[in-house]
C-alpha positions as MATLAB code, in Angstrom:
seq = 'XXXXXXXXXXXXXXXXXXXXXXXXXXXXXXXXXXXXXXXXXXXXXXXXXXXXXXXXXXXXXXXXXXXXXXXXXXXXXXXXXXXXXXXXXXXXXXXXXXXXXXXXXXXXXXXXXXXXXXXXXXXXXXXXXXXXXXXXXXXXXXXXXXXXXXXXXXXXXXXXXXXXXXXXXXXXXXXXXXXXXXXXXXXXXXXXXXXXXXXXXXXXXXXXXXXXXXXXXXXXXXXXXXXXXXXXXXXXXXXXXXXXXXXXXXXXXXXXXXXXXXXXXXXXXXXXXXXXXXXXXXXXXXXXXXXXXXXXXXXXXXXXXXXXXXXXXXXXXXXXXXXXXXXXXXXXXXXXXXXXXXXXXXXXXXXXXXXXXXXXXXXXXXXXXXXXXXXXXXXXXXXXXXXXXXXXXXXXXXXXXXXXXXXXXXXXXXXXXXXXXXXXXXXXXXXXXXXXXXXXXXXXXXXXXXXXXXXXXXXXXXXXXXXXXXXXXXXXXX';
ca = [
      60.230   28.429  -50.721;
      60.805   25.861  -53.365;
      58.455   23.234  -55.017;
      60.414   20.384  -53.146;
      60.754   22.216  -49.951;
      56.662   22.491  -49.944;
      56.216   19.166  -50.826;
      58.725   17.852  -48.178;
      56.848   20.020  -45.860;
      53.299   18.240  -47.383;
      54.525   14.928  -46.525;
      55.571   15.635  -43.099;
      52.393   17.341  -42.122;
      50.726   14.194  -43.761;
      52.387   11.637  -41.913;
      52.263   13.863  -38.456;
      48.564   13.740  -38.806;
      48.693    9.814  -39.058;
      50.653    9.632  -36.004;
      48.229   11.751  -34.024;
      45.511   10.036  -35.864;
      46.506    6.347  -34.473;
      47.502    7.567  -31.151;
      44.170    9.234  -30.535;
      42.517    6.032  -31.516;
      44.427    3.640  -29.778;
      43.732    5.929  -26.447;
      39.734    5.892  -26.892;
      40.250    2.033  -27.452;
      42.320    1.791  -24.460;
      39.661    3.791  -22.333;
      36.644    1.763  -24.019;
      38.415   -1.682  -23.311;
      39.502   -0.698  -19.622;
      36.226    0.378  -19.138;
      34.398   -2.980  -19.773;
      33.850   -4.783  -16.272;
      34.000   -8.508  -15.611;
      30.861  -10.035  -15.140;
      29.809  -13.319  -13.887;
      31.792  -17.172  -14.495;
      31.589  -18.128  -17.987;
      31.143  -21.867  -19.365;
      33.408  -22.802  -21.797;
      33.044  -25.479  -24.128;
      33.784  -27.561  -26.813;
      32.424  -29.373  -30.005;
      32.364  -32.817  -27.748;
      31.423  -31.605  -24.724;
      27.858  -29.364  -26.561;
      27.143  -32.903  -28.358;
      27.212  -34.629  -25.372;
      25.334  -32.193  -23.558;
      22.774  -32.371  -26.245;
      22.049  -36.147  -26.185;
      21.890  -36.231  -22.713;
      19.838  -33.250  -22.134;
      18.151  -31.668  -24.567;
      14.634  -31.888  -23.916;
      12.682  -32.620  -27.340;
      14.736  -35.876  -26.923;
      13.754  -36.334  -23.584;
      10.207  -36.004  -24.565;
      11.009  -38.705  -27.579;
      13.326  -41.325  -25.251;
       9.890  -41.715  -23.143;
       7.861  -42.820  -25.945;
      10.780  -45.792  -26.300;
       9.896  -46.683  -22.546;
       6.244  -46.853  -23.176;
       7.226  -49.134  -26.256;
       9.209  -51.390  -23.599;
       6.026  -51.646  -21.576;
       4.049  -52.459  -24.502;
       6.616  -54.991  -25.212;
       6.117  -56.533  -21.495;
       2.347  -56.153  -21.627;
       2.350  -58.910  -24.984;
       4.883  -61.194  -23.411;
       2.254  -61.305  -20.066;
      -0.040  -63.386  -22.082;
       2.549  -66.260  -22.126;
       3.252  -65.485  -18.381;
       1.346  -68.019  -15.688;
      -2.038  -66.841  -14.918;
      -3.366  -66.938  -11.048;
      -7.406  -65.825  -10.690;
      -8.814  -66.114   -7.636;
     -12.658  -65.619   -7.103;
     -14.463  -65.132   -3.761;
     -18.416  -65.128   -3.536;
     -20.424  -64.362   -0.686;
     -24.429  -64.365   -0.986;
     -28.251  -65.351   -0.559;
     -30.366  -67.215   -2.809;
     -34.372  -67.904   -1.318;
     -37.765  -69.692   -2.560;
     -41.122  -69.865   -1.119;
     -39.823  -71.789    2.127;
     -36.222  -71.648    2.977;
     -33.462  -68.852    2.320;
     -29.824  -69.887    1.748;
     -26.395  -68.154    2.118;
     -23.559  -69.858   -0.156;
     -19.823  -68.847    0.321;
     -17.514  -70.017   -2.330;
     -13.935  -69.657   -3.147;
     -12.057  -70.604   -6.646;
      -9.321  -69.836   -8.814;
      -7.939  -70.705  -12.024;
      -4.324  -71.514  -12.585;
      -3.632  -70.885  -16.528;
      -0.472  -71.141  -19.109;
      -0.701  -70.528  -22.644;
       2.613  -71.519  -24.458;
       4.080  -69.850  -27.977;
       2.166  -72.545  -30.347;
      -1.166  -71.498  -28.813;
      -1.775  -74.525  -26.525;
      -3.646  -73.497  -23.346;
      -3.559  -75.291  -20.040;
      -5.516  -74.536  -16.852;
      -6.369  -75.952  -13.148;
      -9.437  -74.407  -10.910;
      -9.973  -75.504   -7.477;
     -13.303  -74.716   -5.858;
     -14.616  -74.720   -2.253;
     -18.419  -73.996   -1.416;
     -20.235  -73.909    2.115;
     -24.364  -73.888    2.270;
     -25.071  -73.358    5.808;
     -28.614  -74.269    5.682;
     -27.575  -78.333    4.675;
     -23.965  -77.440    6.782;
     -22.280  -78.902    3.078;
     -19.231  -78.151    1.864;
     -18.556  -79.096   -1.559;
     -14.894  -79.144   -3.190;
     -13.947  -79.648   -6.521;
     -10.957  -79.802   -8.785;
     -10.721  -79.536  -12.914;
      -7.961  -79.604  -15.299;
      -8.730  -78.074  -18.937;
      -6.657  -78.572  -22.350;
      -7.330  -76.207  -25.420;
      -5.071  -77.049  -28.339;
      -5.397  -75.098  -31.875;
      -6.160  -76.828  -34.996;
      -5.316  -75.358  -38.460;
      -5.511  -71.127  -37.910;
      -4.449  -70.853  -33.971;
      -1.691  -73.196  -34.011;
       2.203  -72.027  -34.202;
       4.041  -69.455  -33.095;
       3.717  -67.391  -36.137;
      -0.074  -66.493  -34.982;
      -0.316  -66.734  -31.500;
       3.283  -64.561  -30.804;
       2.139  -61.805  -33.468;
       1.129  -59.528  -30.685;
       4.903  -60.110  -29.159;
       6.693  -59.487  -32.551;
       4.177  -56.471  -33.328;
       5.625  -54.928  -29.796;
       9.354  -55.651  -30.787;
       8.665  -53.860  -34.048;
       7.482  -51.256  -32.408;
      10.344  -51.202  -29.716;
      13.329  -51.173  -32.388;
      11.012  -48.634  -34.960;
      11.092  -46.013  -32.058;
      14.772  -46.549  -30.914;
      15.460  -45.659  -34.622;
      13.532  -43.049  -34.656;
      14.699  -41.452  -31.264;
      18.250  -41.880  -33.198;
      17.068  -40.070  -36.575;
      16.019  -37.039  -34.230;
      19.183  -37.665  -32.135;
      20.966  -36.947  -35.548;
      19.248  -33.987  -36.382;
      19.237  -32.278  -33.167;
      23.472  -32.868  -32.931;
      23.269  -31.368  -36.915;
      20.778  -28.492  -36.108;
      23.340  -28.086  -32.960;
      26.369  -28.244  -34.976;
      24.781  -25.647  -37.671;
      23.692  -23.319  -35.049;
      27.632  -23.800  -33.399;
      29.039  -22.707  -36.291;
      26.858  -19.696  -36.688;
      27.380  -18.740  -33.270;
      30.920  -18.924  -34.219;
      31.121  -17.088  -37.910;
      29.513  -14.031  -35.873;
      32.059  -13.949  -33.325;
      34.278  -13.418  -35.799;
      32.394  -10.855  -37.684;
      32.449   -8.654  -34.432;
      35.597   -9.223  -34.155;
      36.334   -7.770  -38.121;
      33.873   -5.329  -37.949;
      35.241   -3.832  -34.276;
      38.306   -3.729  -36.095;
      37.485   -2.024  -39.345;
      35.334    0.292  -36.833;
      39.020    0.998  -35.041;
      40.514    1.486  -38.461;
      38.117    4.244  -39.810;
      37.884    5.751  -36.601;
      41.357    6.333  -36.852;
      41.097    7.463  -40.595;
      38.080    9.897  -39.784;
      40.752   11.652  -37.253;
      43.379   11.711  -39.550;
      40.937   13.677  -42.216;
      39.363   15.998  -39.908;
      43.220   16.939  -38.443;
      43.940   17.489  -42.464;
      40.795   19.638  -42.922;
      41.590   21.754  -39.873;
      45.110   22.604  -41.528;
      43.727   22.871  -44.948;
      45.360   19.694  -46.580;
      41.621   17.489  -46.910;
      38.608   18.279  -47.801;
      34.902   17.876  -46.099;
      33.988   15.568  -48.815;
      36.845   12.935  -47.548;
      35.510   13.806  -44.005;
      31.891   12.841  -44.799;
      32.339    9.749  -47.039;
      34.729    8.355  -44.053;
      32.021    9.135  -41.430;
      29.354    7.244  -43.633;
      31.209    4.675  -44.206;
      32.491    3.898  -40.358;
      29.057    4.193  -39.655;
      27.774    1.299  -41.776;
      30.636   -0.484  -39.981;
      29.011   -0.028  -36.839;
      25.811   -0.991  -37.911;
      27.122   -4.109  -38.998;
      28.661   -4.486  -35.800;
      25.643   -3.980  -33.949;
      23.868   -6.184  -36.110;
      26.377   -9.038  -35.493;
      26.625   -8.458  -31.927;
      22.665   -9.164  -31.914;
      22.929  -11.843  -33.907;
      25.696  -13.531  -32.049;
      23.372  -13.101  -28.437;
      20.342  -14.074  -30.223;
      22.079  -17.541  -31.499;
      23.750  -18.416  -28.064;
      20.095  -18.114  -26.369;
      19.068  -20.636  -29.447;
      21.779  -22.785  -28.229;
      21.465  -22.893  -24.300;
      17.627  -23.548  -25.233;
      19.533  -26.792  -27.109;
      21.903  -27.329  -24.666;
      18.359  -27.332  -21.639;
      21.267  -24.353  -20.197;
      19.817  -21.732  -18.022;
      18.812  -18.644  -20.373;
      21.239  -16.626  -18.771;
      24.536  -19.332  -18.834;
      27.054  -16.701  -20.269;
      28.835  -19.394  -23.060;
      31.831  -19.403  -24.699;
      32.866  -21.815  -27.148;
      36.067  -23.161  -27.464;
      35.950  -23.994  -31.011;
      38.493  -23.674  -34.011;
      37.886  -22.982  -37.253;
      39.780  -25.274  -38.976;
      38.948  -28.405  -41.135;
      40.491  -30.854  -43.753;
      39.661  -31.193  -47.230;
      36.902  -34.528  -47.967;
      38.526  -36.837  -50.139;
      35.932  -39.894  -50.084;
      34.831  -40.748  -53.887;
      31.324  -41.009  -54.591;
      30.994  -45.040  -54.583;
      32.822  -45.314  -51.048;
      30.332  -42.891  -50.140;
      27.536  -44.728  -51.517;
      28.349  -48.082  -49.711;
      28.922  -46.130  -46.488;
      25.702  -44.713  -46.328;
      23.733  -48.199  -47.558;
      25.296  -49.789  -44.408;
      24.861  -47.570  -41.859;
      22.120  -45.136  -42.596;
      19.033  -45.692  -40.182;
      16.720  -45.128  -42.622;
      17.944  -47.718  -45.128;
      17.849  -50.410  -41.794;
      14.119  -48.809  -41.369;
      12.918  -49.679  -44.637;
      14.558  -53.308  -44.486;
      12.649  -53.915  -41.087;
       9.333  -52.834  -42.539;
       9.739  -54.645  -45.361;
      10.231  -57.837  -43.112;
       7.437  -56.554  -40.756;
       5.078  -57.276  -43.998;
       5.793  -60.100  -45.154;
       5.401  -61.544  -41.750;
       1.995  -59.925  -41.604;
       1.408  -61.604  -45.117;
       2.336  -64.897  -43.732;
       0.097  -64.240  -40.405;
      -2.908  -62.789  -43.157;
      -2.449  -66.404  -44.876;
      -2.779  -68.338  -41.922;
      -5.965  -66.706  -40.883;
      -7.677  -67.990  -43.744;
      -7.439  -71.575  -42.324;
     -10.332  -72.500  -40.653;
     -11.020  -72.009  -36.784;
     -10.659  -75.268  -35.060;
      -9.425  -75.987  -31.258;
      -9.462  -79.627  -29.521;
     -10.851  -79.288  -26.098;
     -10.660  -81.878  -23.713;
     -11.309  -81.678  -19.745;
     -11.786  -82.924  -16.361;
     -13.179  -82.044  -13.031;
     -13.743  -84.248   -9.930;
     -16.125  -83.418   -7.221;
     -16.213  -83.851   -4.017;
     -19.357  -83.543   -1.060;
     -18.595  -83.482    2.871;
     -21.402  -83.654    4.526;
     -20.686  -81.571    8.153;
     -17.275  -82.145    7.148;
     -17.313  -85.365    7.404;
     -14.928  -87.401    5.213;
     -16.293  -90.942    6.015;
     -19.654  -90.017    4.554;
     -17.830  -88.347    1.449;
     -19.458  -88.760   -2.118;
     -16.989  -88.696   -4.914;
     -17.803  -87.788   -8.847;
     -15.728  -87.571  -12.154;
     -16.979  -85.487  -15.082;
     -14.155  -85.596  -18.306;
     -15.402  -84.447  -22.066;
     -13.563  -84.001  -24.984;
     -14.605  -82.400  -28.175;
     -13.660  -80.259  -31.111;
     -15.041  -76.588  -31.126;
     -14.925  -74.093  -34.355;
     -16.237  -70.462  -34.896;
     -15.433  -70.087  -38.988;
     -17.128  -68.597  -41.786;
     -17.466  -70.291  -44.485;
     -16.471  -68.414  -47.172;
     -13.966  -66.377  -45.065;
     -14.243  -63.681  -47.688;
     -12.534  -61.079  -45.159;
      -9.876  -62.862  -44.625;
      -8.755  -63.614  -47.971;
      -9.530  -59.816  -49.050;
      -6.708  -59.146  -45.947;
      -4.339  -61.509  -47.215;
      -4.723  -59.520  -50.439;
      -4.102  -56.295  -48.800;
      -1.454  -57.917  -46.988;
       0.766  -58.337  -50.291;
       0.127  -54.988  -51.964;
       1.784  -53.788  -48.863;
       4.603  -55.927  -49.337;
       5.280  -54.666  -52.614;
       5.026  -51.101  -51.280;
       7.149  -51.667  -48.790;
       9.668  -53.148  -51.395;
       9.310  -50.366  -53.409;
       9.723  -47.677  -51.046;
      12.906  -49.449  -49.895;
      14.393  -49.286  -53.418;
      13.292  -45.653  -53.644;
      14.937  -45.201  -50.596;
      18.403  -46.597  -51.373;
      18.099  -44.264  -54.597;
      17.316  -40.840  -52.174;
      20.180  -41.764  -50.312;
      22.442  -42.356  -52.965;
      21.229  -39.139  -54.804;
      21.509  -37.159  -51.625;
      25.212  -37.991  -50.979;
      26.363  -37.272  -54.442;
      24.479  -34.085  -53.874;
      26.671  -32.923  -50.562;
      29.526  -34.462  -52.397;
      28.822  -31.415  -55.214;
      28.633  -29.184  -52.581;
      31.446  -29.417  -50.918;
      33.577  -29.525  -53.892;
      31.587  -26.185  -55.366;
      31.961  -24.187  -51.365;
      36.036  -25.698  -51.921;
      36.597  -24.070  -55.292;
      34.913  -21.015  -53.515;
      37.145  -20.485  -51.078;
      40.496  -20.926  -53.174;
      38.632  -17.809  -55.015;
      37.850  -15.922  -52.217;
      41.552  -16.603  -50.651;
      43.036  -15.100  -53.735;
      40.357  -12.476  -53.552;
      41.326  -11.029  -50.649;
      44.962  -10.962  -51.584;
      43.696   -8.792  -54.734;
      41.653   -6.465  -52.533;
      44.652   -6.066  -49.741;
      46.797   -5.038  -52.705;
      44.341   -2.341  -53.607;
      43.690   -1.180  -50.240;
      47.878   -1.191  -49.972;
      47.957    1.034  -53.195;
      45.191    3.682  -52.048;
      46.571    4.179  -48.843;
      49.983    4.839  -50.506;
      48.386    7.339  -52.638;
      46.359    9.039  -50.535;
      48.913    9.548  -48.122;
      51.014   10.797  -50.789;
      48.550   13.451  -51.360;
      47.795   11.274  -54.953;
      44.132   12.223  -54.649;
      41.170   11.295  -52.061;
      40.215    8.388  -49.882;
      37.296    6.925  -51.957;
      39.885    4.708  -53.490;
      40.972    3.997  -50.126;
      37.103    3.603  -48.665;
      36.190    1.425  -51.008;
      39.282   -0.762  -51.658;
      38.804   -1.169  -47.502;
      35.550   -1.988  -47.807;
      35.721   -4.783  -50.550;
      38.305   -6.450  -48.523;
      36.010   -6.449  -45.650;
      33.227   -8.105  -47.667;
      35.824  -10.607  -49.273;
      36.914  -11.261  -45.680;
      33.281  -12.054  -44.866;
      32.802  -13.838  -47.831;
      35.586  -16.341  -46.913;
      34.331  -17.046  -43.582;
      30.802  -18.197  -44.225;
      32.438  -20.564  -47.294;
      34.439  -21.883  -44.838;
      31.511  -21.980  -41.618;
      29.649  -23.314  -44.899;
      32.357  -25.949  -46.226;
      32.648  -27.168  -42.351;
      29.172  -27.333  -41.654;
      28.625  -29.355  -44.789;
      31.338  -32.035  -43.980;
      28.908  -32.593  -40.682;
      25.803  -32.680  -42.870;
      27.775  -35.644  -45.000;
      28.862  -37.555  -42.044;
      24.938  -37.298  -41.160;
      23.918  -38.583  -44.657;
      26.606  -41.603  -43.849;
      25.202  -42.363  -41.013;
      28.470  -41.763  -39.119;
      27.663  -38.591  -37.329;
      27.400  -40.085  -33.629;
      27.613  -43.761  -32.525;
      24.250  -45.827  -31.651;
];
């Protein structure tokens, strides 16, 4: 036989083997796949449909939207104190001496309004029976407070109301902050649950791919054209592969059970997500970025309400160092019935008017508050300028970082196409008989890691965008 007649006879044995090889692996695949049953319905959804599920029923926001109702009440309870007051008193009892005991029944009530500028107005009617005299005894009064100096306006006597409406829009914004994190710890965990779905899915089929090599070297050791070395480093190899599968199949359960936790799903929802992998370069410059966030961050609007917040409890601190004064004035008419008799009535009329205080003198507190009062202005106005600078510097920061994880994956694209040429080359050669497969093992397995590589970058670049829009303040509407 001749030197090209053995050869030709080399190369067809060769490329038998590979036939046998892939249709021997594309049977066991076959059997594995038809053997997978169908289990229960499975919830699909998408991007829009998990964020809305998330602000409507995740359940650390729950737990945060009912401290914004007890703010509301808190809110009602101050306004109350403005509201019209009705107290009605009933007494029943005995009073005695030496000679005579005595049972009085009484009824009265006070009808009261205090108004915004501090100005308090009331009416009590009273009724009394003795039964020992048979008298009943009626009376009516009407009372006017009015606040000199400290008490008067509504800039002291609503602080209680405005302190509440703080209050209310501080933990609205705040439910919102965590709103935004949740949807970007959601979004995060979305993508991850994504990036290892598609690492089974390369990993299952680099697993298919050296499961077919592995047959195709232990056919060419059996007939004497491989070697057990080629055997055992493709064995090793295929079963890193399916340790990374395993690995990634884990990983993949472990972070849809993170997200139905998220999502307040039933632990054992089977979920799908109908999500793409696909995304558009940023092109927003730094300063359009800058003036975006400064308008719409929450945090920014936070630190402009607090900063408001103390200079009106400056202005309320500079008004309590006025002295205490309050005009009083009121009148009450009486009225006796003997048996309840009108004719025999007795009528009297008691008025007063008169100017009460309860000051100190030196009012030493309350100028030592005032103090306090604007050094926590200018810390207020400080933080809010260190603020604007975090945000700024934060921006510029994901800005970076998405232009960095962009150059990355124009390297790892042309990365791949390096390593698919390689793998290309040493399967040409070692088909050709051109030497072994490590050439081939590892030119397969650097395209696997490039492949790998690219996909986080771009889980990475995506995920990042969603991290900017939360910076802008533009991730979800208010």
């Amino acid at each position: 036989m001749t030197v090209c007649s053995r050869k030709f006879l080399y190369l067809g044995s060769v490329f038998l083997l590979y036939c046998l090889s892939w249709a021997f692996a594309d049977f066991a695949v076959a059997n594995e796949e038809g053997a997978a049953g169908t289990g229960n319905d499975v919830l699909i959804l998408d991007l829009p449909q998990i964020i809305d599920q998330v602000r409507s029923g995740n359940r650390f926001l729950l737990q945060n939207g009912l401290l914004v109702e007890n703010s509301r009440y808190s809110q009602q309870s101050a306004r109350a104190e403005f509201d019209w007051k009705v107290r009605p008193v009933a007494n029943f009892g005995l009073s005695g001496s030496d000679n005579s005991t005595e049972q009085a029944t009484g009824i009265s009530g006070e009808i009261s309004k205090k108004n915004s500028y501090g100005i308090t107005t009331s009416f009590t009617p009273t009724v009394a029976y003795v039964n020992t005299s048979d008298t009943v005894s009626s009376g009516v009064g009407v009372s006017l407070s009015i606040p000199l100096f400290r008490g008067f306006g509504e800039a002291y006597n609503m602080d209680s109301v405005y302190s509440a409406d703080f209050s209310l829009k501080s933990s609205i914004r705040s439910v919102y902050r965590l709103e935004v994190e949740k949807v970007l710890e959601t979004i995060s965990l979305v993508y991850e649950v994504v990036r290892q779905k598609r690492l089974i899915d390369l990993y299952a089929e680099q697993n298919r791919r050296l499961e077919k090599h592995v047959v195709t070297i232990r056919l060419m050791e059996d007939t004497g054209l491989g070697n057990q070395i080629d055997t055992y480093r493709a064995q090793i190899r295929q079963k890193d592969v399916q340790d990374q599968l395993a690995v990634a199949k884990q990983q993949y359960q472990n972070a849809l059970d993170r997200l139905n936790v998220l999502l307040a799903l039933p632990v054992e929802t089977r979920l799908e997500l109908d999500i793409p992998l696909s995304y558009e370069f940023t092109t927003i410059t730094e300063c359009e970025a800058e003036v975006i966030a400064l308008e719409n961050r929450i945090e920014i609007e936070q630190a402009a309400a607090d900063l408001a917040e103390a200079k009106r409890k400056a202005r309320l601190a500079e008004q309590k160092i006025l002295p205490d004064l309050n005009f009083v004035a009121s009148y009450r008419k009486n009225t006796f019935l003997e048996g309840l008799d009108a004719s025999e009535s007795y009528y009297g009329d008691y008025w007063s008017i008169g100017i009460t205080s309860n000051t100190d003198l030196a009012r030493s507190s309350e100028k030592a508050a005032y103090q306090q009062s604007l050094l926590n202005v200018r810390r207020k106005n400080l933080n809010q300028e260190s603020l604007q600078d975090t945000v700024r510097t934060e921006v510029r920061n994901l800005l970076n970082e998405l232009k960095k994880e962009a150059q990355s994956i124009a390297l790892r694209q042309e990365q791949i196409l390096q390593a698919t040429g390689k793998r290309k080359l040493a399967e040409i050669k070692f088909s050709h008989g051109m030497g072994g497969n490590f050439d081939f093992i590892e030119s397969d397995t650097e395209l696997q890691q490039a492949r790998a590589n690219l996909l986080r970058g771009k889980v990475s670049y995506i995920v990042g965008q969603y991290r900017l829009r939360a910076s802008l303040g533009t991730l979800i509407t208010r």
